[in-house]
DRENMI-70862 format. One line per field, with one value per residue (C-alpha): residue in three letters; chain; x, y, z. Coordinates in nm, 3 decimals. Each point is the difference from the previous one (the first is absolute). Layout:
N
residuo <- [Ala,...]
cadena <- [A,...]
u <- [X,...]
v <- [Y,...]
w <- [Z,...]
//
This chain:
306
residuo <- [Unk,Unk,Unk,Unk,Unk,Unk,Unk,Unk,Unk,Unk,Unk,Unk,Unk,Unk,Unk,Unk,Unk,Unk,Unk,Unk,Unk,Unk,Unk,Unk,Unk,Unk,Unk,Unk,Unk,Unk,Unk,Unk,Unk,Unk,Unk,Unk,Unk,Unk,Unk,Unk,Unk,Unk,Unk,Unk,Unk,Unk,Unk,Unk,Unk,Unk,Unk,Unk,Unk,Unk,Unk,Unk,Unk,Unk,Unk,Unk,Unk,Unk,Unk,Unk,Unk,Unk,Unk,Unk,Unk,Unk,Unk,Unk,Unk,Unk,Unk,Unk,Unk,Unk,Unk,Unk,Unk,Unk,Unk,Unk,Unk,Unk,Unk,Unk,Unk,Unk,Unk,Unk,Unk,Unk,Unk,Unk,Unk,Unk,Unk,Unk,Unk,Unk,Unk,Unk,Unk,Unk,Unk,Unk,Unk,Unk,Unk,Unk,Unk,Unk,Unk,Unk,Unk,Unk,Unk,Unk,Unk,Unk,Unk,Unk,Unk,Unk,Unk,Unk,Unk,Unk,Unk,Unk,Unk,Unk,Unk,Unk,Unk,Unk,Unk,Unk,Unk,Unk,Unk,Unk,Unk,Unk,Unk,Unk,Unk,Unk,Unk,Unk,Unk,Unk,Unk,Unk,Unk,Unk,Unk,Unk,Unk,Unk,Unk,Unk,Unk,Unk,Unk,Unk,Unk,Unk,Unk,Unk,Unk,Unk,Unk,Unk,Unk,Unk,Unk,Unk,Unk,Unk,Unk,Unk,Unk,Unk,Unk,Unk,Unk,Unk,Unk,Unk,Unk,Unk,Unk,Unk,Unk,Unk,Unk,Unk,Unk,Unk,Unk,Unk,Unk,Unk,Unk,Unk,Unk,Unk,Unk,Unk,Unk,Unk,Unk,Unk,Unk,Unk,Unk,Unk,Unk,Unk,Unk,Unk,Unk,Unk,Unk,Unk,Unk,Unk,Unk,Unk,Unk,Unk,Unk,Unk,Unk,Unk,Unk,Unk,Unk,Unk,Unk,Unk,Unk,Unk,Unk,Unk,Unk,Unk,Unk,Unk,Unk,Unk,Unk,Unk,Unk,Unk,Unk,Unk,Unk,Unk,Unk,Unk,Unk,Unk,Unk,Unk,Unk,Unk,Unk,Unk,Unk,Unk,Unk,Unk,Unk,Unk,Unk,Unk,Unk,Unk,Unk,Unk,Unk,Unk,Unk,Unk,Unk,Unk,Unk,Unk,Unk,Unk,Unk,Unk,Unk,Unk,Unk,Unk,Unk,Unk,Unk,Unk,Unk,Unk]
cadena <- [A,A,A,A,A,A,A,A,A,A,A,A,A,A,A,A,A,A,A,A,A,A,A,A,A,A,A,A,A,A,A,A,A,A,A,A,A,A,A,A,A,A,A,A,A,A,A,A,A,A,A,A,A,A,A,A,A,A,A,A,A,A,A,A,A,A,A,A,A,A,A,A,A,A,A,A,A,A,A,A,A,A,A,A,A,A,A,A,A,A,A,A,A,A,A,A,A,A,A,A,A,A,A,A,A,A,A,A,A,A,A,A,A,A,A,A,A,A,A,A,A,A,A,A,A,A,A,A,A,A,A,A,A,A,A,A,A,A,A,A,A,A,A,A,A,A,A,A,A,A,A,A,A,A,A,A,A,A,A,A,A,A,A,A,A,A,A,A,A,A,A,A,A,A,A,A,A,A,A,A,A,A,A,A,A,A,A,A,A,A,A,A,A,A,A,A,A,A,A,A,A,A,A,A,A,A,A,A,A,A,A,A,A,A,A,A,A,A,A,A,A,A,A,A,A,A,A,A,A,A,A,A,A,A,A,A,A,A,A,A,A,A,A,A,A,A,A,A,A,A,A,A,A,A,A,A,A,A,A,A,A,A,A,A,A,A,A,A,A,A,A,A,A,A,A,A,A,A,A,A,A,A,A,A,A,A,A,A,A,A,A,A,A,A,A,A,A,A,A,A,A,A,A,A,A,A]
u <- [1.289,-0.193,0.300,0.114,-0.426,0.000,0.387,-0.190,-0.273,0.206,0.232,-0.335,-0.119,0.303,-0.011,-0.318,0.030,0.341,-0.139,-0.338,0.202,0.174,-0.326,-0.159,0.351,-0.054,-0.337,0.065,0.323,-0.260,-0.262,0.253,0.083,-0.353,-0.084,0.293,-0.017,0.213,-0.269,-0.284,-0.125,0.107,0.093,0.331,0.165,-0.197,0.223,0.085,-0.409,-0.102,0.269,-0.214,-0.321,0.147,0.142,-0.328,-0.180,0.266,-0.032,-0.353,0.017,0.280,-0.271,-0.214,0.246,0.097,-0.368,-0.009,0.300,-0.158,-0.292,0.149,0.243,-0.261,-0.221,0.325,0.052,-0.325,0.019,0.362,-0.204,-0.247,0.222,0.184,-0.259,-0.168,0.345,-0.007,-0.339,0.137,0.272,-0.244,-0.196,0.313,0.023,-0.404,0.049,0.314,-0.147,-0.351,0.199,0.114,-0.207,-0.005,-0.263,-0.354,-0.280,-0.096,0.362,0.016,-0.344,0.181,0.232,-0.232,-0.158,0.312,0.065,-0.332,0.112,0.245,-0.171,-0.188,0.267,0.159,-0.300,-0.003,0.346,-0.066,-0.289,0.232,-0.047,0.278,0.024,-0.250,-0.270,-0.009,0.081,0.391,-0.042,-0.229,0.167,-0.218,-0.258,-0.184,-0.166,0.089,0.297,-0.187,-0.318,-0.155,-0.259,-0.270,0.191,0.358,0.178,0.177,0.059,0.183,-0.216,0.243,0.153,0.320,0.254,0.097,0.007,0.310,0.131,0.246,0.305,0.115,0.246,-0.194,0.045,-0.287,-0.068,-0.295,-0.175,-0.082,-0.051,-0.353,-0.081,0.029,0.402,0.075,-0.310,0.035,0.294,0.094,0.085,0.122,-0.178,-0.353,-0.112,-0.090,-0.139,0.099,-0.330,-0.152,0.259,-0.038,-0.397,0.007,0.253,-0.254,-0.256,0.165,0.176,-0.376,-0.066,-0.101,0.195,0.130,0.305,0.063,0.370,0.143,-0.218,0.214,0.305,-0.086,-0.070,0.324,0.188,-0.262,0.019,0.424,-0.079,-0.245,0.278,0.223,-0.209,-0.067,0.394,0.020,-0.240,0.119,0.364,-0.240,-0.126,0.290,0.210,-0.279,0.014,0.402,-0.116,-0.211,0.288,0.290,-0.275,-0.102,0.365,0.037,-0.305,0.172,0.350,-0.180,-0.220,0.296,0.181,-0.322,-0.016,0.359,-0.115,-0.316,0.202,0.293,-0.260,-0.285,0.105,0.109,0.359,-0.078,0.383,0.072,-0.370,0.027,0.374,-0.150,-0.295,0.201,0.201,-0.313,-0.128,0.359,0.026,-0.380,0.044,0.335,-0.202,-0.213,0.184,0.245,-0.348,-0.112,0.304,0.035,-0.365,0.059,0.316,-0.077,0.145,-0.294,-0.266,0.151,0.028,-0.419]
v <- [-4.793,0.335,0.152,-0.275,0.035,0.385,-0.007,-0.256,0.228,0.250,-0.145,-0.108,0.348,0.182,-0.303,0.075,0.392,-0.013,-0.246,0.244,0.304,-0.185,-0.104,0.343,0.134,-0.245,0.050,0.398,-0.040,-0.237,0.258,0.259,-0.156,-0.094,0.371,0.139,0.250,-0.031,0.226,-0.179,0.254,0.340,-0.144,-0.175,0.325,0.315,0.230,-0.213,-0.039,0.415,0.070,-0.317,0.224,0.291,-0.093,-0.177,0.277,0.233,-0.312,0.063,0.394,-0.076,-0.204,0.310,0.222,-0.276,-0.033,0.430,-0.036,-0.238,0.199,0.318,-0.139,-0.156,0.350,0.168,-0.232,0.030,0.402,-0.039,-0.217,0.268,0.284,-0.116,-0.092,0.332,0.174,-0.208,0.127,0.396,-0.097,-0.135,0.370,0.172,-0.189,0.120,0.321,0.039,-0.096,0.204,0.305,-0.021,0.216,-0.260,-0.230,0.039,0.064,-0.410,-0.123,0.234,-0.138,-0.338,0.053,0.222,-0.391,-0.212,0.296,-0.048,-0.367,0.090,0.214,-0.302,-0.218,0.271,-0.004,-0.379,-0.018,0.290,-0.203,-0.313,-0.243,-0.135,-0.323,0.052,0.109,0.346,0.320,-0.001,0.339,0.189,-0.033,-0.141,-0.032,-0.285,0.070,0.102,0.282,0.189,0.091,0.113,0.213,-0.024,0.269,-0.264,0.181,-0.154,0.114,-0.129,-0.169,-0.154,0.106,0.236,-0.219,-0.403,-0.183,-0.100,-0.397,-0.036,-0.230,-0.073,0.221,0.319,-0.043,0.098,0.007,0.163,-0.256,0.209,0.374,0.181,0.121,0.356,-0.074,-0.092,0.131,0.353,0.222,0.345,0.178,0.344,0.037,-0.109,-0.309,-0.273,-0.335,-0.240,-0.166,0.305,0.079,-0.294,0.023,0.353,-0.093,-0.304,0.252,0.267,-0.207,-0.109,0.338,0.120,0.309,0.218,-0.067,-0.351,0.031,0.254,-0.195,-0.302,0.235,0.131,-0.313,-0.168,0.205,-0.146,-0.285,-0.004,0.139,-0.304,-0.251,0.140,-0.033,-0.407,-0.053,0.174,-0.173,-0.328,0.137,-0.006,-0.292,-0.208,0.121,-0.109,-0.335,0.011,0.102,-0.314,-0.206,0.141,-0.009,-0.380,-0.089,0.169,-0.252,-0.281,0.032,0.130,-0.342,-0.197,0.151,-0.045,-0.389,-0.078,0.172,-0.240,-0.306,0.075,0.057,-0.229,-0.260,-0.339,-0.047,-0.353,-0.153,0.111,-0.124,-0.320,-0.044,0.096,-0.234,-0.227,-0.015,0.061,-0.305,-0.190,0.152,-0.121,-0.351,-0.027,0.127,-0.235,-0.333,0.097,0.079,-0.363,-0.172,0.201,-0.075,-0.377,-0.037,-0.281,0.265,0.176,-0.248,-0.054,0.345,0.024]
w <- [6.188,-0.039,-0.112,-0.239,-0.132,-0.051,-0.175,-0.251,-0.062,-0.094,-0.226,-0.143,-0.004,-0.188,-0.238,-0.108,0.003,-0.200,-0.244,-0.037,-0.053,-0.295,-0.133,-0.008,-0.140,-0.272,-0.092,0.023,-0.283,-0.179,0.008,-0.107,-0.318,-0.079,0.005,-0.088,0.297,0.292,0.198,0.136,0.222,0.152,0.304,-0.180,-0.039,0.007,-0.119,-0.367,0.042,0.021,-0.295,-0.211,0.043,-0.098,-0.293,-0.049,-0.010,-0.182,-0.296,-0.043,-0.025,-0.281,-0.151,-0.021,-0.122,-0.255,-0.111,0.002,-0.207,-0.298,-0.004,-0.101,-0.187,-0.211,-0.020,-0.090,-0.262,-0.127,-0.026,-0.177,-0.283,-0.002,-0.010,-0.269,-0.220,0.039,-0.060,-0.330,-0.034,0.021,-0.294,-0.227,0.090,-0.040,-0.399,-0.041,0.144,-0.234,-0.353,0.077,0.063,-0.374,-0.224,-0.259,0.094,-0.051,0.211,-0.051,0.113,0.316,0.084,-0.035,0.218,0.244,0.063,0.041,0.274,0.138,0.006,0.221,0.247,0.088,0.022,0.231,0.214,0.039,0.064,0.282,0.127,0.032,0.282,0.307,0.131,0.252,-0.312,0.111,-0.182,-0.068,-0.052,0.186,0.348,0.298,-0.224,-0.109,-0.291,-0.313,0.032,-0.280,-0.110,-0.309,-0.070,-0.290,-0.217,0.029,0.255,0.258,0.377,0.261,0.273,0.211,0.331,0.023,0.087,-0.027,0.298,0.157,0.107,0.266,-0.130,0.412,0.200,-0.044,-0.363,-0.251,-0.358,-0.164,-0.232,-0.289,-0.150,-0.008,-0.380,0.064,0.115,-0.384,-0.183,0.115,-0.115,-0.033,-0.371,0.020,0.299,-0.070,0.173,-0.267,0.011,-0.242,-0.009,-0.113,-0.266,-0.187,0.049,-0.197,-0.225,-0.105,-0.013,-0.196,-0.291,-0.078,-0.042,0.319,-0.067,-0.265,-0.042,0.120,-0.147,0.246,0.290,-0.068,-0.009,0.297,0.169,-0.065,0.292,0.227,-0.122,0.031,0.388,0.025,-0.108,0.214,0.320,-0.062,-0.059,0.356,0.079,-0.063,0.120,0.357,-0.052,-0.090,0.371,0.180,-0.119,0.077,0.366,-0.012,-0.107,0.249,0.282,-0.093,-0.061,0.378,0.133,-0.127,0.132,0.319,-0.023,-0.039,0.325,0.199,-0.126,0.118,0.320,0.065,-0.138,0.286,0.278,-0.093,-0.254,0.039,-0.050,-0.138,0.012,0.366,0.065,-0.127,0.179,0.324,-0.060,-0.061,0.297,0.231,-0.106,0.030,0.364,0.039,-0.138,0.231,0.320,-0.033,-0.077,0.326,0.178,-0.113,0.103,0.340,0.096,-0.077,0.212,0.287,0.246,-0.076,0.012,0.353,0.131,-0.106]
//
């Protein structure tokens, strides 16, 4: 009878362990698909988990890089605007420059046009004093005031640090946000360093008869003035390849983004239609299990053999 007792217990005992293992199969595929993870812990498969973290962690670094990326692309952005409207700013000197170099006009209408320039050397030195998206000096490098300063006789110098700071864009990639003043400001004619600032700033100064002969000072200006031009449209030319390194590089993140999503979706994510199948059939199996476990149990042999 001990025999017939214990062979009870077991059949019992595997009853109740089979039909808990398709419970906690269950709730696990039910869990799954409320999540949307397949992963509850490490323990399920540590491998599939390490690779999770790292790609974790490599998603959040792409975040900084992407962040990096806006920024400069909006500073760079900013210093195109600025660039070009000070290289519009140089034309309209070049037109000045031009009709004061006639010896027609009169000593009134130079003076005339000696304060529309004057205009224009303080729009220059706004425009070099612009802001970036951060409110600091777009100009003037590291720097966080303004890029220039000016002195109580109107002339300008450069206050800001020696070079722009550089963002990284991810993969060892970097882009330098901006230009200092001095990079487009300062030029070279025949030789002589020359800073367009301080061309415009005597050629103000002379055509209201700071000199005597303002005519041949605007003739003489205008080949700064054409070297000045000529250093914005480079400078813009820089400008303008960053922001196509900011575009291949972000185009880069993305694709790289997309590759690294598939990769957490194959080893973490829920493959809802197999889930729901195998859920499915767990529970089927379950439900089975325990009907025959019902009808077994209640079998008069059974009752007699306990």
């Amino acid at each position: 009878m001990a025999t017939i007792s214990t062979s009870t217990g077991a059949f019992f005992e595997r009853a109740r362990v089979s039909m808990k293992d398709l419970r906690s199969q269950a709730e696990s595929l039910q869990s799954q698909l409320s999540s949307g993870q397949k992963l509850s812990r490490s323990s399920d498969d540590p491998v599939a988990a390490s690779r999770l973290r790292t790609l974790s962690r490599l998603e959040k670094l792409t975040n900084i890089d992407a962040s990096n990326a806006q920024r400069a692309d909006a500073d760079l952005t900013l210093a195109d605007a600025a660039l070009g409207d000070m290289a519009k700013a140089v034309i309209r000197m070049q037109e000045l420059a031009t009709q004061a170099a006639s010896g027609t006009l009169t000593e009134d209408q130079r003076s005339a046009l000696g304060k529309e320039v004057e205009s224009i050397y303080s729009t220059l030195v706004s425009l070099a004093n612009s802001r970036d998206s951060n409110g600091h000096a777009l100009f003037g490098g590291e720097s966080a005031g303004d890029a220039y300063t000016v002195d109580a006789s109107g002339n300008a110098a450069y206050a800001g640090t020696a070079t722009s700071g550089d963002l990284s864009l991810g993969d060892g990639q970097t882009v330098t946000r901006s230009l200092t003043g001095p990079e487009f400001l300062e030029f070279s004619v025949n030789g002589t360093p020359t800073d367009l600032l301080g061309v415009v700033k005597d050629l103000a100064s002379a055509l209201q008869g700071g000199v005597a002969d303002p005519a041949g000072a605007a003739r003489d200006a205008l080949g700064s003035l054409k070297a000045g031009l000529d250093t914005l449209t480079t400078a813009q030319t820089v400008i303008g390849t960053r922001l196509s390194w900011i575009d291949l590089t972000s185009e880069r993140r993305t694709n790289v983004g997309e590759l690294r999503s598939t990769e957490e979706a194959n080893l973490g994510a829920t493959d809802i239609t197999s889930t729901i199948a195998t859920l499915q059939e767990t529970m089927l199996v379950l439900q089975a299990s325990q009907a025959s476990f019902t009808k077994l149990s209640n079998l008069s042999l059974f009752n007699q053999l306990s």
